[in-house]
N, C-alpha and C positions, 0 to 999 in steps of 0.2 A: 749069447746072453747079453752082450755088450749091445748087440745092433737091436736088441729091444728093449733094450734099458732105454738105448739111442733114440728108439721112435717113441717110450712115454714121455720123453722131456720134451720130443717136439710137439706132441697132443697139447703134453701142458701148456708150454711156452705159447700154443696158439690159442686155447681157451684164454691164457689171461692177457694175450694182444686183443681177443675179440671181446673180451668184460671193460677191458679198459677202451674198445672204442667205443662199445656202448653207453661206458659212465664220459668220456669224454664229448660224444654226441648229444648225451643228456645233458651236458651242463652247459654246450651251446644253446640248445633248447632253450633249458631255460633261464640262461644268459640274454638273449635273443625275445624271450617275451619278456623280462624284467626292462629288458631295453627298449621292447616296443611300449611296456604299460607305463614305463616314468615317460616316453615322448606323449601320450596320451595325455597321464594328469600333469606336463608342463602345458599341452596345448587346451587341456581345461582349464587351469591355472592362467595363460596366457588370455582365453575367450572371459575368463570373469574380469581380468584386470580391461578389458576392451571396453565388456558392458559397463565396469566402475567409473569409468571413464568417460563413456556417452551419458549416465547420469549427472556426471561432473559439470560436463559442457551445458547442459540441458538445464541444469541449477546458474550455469553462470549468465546463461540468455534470461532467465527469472532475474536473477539479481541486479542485471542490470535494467530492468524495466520491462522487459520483453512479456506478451499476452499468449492465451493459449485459448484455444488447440493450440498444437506447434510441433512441428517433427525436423528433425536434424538429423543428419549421420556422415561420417568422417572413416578417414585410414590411420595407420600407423605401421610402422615399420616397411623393408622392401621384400623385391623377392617370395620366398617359400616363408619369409616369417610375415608376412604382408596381412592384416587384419584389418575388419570393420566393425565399426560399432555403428547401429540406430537407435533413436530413440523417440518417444512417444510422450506429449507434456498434455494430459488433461486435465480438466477444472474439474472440482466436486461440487456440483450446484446445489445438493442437499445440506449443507453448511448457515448457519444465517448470520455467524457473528464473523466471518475469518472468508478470506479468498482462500482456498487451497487447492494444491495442484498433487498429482501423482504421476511420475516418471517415471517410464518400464521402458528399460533399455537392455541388448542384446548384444553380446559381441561375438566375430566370428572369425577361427582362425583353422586353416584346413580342413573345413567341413565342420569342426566342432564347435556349439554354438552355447552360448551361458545367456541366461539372462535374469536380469536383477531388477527390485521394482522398492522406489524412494514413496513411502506415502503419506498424506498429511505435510507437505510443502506449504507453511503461510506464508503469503506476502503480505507484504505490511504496507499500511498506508495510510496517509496522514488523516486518513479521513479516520481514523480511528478511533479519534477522542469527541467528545462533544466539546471540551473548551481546552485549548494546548495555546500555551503562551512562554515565548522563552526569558522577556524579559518582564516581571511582573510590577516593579516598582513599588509604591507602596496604594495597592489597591487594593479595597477591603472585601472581600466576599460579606456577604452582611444581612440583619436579620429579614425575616422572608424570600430570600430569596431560595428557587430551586435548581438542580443542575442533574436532568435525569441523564447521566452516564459519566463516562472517565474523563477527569481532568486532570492536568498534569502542568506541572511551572518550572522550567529549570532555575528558577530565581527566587526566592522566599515568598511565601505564600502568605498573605494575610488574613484575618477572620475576627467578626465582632459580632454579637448576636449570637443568633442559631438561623445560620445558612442552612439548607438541606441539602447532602447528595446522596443520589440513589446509587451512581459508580462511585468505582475505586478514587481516589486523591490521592497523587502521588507528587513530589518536591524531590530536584536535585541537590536540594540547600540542606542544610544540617540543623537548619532552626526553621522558627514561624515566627509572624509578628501576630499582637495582638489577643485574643485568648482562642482559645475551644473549648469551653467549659459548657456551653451550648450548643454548638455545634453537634451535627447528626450526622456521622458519617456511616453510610449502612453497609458501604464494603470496605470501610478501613479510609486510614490516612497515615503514606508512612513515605518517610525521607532520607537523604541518602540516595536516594533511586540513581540510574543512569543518566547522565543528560542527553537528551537530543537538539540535533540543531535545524533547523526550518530546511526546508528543501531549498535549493539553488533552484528555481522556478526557470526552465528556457525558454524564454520570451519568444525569443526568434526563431523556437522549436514549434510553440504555440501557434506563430501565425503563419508559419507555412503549413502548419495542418489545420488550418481552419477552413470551415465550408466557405463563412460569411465573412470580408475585413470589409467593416465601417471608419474612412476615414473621417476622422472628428473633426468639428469646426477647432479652430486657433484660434477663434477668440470668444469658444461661448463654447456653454458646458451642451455635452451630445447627449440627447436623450432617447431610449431604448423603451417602452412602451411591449409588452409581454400583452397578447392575446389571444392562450391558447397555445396552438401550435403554427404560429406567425406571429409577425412582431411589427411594429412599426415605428419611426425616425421621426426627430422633431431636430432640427428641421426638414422639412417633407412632404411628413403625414401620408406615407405610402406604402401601402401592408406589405408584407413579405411573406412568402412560408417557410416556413424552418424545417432541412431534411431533418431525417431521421438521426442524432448521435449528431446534434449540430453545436459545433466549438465556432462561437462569435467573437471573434477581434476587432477589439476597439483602439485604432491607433490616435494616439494622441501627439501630434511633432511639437506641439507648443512647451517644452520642457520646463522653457521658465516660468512661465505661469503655473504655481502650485495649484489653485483652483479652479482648472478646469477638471470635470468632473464629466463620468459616464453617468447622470443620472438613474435609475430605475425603477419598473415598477411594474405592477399587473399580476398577470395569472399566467402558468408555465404550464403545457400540455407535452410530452414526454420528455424526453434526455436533452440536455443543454448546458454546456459550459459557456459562461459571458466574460471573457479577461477585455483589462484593461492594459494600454502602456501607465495609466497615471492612477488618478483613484478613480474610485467605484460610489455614488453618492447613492444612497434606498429613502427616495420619496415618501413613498407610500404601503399600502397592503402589498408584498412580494407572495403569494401564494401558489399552490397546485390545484390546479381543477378537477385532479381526483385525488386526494389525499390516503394514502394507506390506512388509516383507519375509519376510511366512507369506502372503498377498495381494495379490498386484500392485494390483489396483485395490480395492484397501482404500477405504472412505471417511470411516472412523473417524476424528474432530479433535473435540481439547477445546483449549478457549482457556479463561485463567483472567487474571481482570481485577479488583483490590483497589484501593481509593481511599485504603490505606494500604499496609499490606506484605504481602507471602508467607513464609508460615513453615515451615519443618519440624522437624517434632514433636519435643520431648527424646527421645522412647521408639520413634519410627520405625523401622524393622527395618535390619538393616544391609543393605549393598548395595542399596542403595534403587532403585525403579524409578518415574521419570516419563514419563509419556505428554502433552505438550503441552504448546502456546503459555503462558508464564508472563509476567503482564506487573505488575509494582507502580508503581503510578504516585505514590504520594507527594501526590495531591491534600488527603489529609485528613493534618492535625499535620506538615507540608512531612515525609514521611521515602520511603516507595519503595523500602524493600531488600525484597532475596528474599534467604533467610538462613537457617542451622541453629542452631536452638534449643539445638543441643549440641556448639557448632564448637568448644570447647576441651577434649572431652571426649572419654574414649576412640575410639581407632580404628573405624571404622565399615563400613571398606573403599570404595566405588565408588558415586559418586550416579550412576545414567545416566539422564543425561534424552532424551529424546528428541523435539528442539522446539526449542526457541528460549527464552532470556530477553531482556526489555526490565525496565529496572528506574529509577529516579531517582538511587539512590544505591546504589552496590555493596556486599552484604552478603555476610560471612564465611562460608563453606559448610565449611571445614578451614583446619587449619597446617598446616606442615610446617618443621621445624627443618635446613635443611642441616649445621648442624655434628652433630647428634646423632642425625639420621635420625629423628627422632619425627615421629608423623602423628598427628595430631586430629581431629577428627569426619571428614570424606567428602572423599571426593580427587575431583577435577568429572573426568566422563567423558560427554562434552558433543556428542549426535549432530544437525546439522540436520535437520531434515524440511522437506526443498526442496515437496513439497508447496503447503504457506504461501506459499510467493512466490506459487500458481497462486489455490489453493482455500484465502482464511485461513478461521478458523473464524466463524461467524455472524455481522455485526454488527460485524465486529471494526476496530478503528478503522486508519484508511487514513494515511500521512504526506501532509500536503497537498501534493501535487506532483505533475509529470507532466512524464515528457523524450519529448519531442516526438521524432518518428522522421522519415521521409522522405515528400515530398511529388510527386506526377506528377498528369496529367492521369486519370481516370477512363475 
C-alpha cells in the first residue's frame, strides 16, 4: 500500500517538475522575444534618430549657403552600435515666389534602416524684396510713385501723398514719419516687424569665383559696356564673351579716390553678376534683350553688387530703364546708398527698375514738394522680378537662414 502511495507521489512530483519546465521554458521564450523585439524597436528608434540627424546636417549645409542637388552622408557611434545616415537635398522647381528644397534622409543601424523626409525647406534671399533698406533716414516715399512688391526698412519709414504698393510694407520702427492718409497699401503695412541686417557681402569670396576680374584704371573710372552676351572695356574697346552663370570682378586698388566708378550700361543676354571693389555708376539704358514679359522663360538676370554705392549718372537719360538686382552694401567708407547723382535737379520723369534693391542706407532717387507739386530728378516706378526668389543671379549672396517646412516619414 505504502510502495503505491510511494510511486503516485513520484508520478505527481514528476508531472509538476515537467509543467513547471514547460512554464519556465515558456517564460524564457518569451523572455527572449520581448528581449529580441525591444533590441528591434531600440535599433528602429536608433535608425530614425540616424536619419533625424542626416536631415539636420543637410539643413545645416542649406543654412549655411550651400546649393542643390547635394547629397552627404556620415557615421556615428563604434562597433555593433556603429550607424549611417544619407541624405538627399532637391530643389522644387515648380515653385515661383520661394527657393525650396526637400531632404529625404535614411539611417541605418544593423540592417534596420528609417527614413524621414523634411519638405518645403525655404531659403531666403536677399533678393526677396523689391526695395529693403536698413537705414532709411528721412526719405519720403511720395506721391506717384509705385513699388510692385515687398518693401521693408529697419528704420522708420516715411510717406507723403499717395505712394502705391502692390507688396506687403513692412518697418522694424514702432512709428512712421509723415502721414498715410493716402497712401495705398494693397497688402498691408505693419510695424514692429523683425530687423534684418544686410549680408556681410565676401568680397574676396566674390573674386576668386569669378570667371572674368577686370583690373580697373587708378585713376579713371573703368567702363563695362553690356552687348548681349559679351561685353566690352573702355579703356580697350575689346569685345569679350561672357560664359555661361558669368560673376565679373571689378577690382578697384585706388581706395582713396571715392570716385572712381565701375561705369555701366547696355543690354544683358543671360546670367551675370557685375561686383565692384568701390562703386558701381549706371550711365544709361541697363536692360535684358529678352525681357520675361517679351519671353516667358526668358533667362536674362543681372545682379549688381558695390562695396560702396550705386549711382546714377548726372546725365542719364530721362525715363531711365533698369534691368536688375541692385545691391550697395556700404562695406567700404560705412555708406550703401543707391542714389541719383541729380535727385535735386530737373524733372527726369520715371526710373523703372525692374529687380529689386538692397541698399545700407537709403539714397535720394527724386523730391517731390506736395504743396507746390514740383518734382526733381526720377519719381521710383519699382517692378519686382519674382524670378530672384527662384533663380538669383550668380553667386549672389543668400540671407543666412532657412524656415524649415513639414516633416513625415519617407
Amino acid at each position: 500500500m505504502r510502495q503505491r502511495e510511494s510511486g503516485m507521489v513520484l508520478v505527481v512530483v514528476l508531472c509538476i517538475v515537467m509543467l513547471l519546465s514547460v512554464l519556465v521554458a515558456s517564460f524564457w521564450k518569451a523572455a527572449a522575444s520581448q528581449l529580441l523585439m525591444a533590441q528591434n524597436l531600440h535599433r528602429i528608434e536608433q535608425a530614425e534618430y540616424l536619419a533625424e540627424a542626416g536631415t539636420q546636417f543637410a539643413a545645416a549645409y542649406l543654412y549655411s549657403g550651400g546649393t542643390a542637388p547635394y547629397k552627404l552622408s556620415g557615421t556615428f557611434g563604434e562597433g555593433e552600435c556603429e550607424g549611417k545616415y544619407y541624405a538627399t537635398i532637391t530643389t522644387n522647381t515648380s515653385t515661383k515666389d520661394t527657393i525650396q528644397h526637400t531632404i529625404v534622409a535614411s539611417g541605418t543601424l544593423q540592417n534596420v534602416t528609417r527614413k524621414v523626409r523634411l519638405s518645403g525647406c525655404e531659403q531666403l534671399s536677399w533678393a526677396k524684396y523689391a526695395m529693403w533698406m536698413d537705414i532709411n533716414g528721412k526719405v519720403y516715399f511720395v506721391n506717384g510713385e509705385r513699388v510692385y512688391g515687398p518693401t521693408h526698412g529697419n528704420d522708420k519709414l516715411y510717406f507723403s501723398g499717395a505712394p502705391d504698393f502692390y507688396g506687403a510694407v513692412t518697418s522694424a520702427a514702432d512709428g512712421f514719419g509723415g502721414t498715410t492718409n493716402q497712401c495705398i497699401f494693397r497688402q498691408g503695412f505693419s510695424l514692429n516687424e523683425p530687423e534684418e541686417h544686410i549680408a556681410n557681402v565676401d568680397f574676396n569670396d566674390l573674386r576668386t569665383q569669378a570667371d572674368i576680374i577686370i583690373n580697373g584704371d587708378a585713376s579713371r573710372c573703368q567702363q563695362v559696356y553690356f552687348t548681349g552676351n559679351s561685353y566690352y572695356t573702355v579703356p580697350g574697346y575689346v569685345s569679350n564673351a561672357l560664359p555661361p552663370n558669368a560673376v565679373v570682378y571689378v577690382k578697384q586698388d585706388n581706395t582713396s579716390n571715392p570716385h572712381i566708378y565701375v561705369e555701366v550700361r547696355g543690354q544683358v543676354s543671360g546670367r551675370v553678376t557685375l561686383v565692384s571693389d568701390g562703386d558701381i555708376r549706371i550711365m544709361d539704358h541697363l536692360t535684358y534683350k529678352e525681357p520675361p514679359w517679351e519671353k516667358a522663360d526668358s533667362e536674362d538676370m543681372l545682379g549688381l553688387i558695390a562695396k560702396r554705392d550705386i549711382a546714377i549718372y548726372t546725365s542719364a537719360p530721362k525715363n531711365l530703364q533698369v534691368h536688375g538686382h541692385l545691391m550697395a552694401t556700404g562695406q567700404r567708407d560705412d555708406r550703401g546708398y543707391v542714389y541719383n547723382e541729380d535727385w535735386n535737379g530737373d524733372s527726369k520723369g520715371d526710373l523703372t527698375l525692374f529687380g529689386g534693391i538692397v541698399q545700407k542706407r537709403r539714397g535720394t532717387i527724386g523730391t517731390y514738394s506736395p504743396s507746390s507739386g514740383v518734382q526733381t530728378g526720377f519719381r521710383k516706378n519699382y517692378y519686382f522680378d519674382r524670378r530672384l526668389m527662384v533663380d538669383p543671379p550668380p553667386n549672389y549672396p543668400q540671407l543666412p537662414g532657412l524656415v524649415f517646412g513639414q516633416w513625415d516619414d519617407a
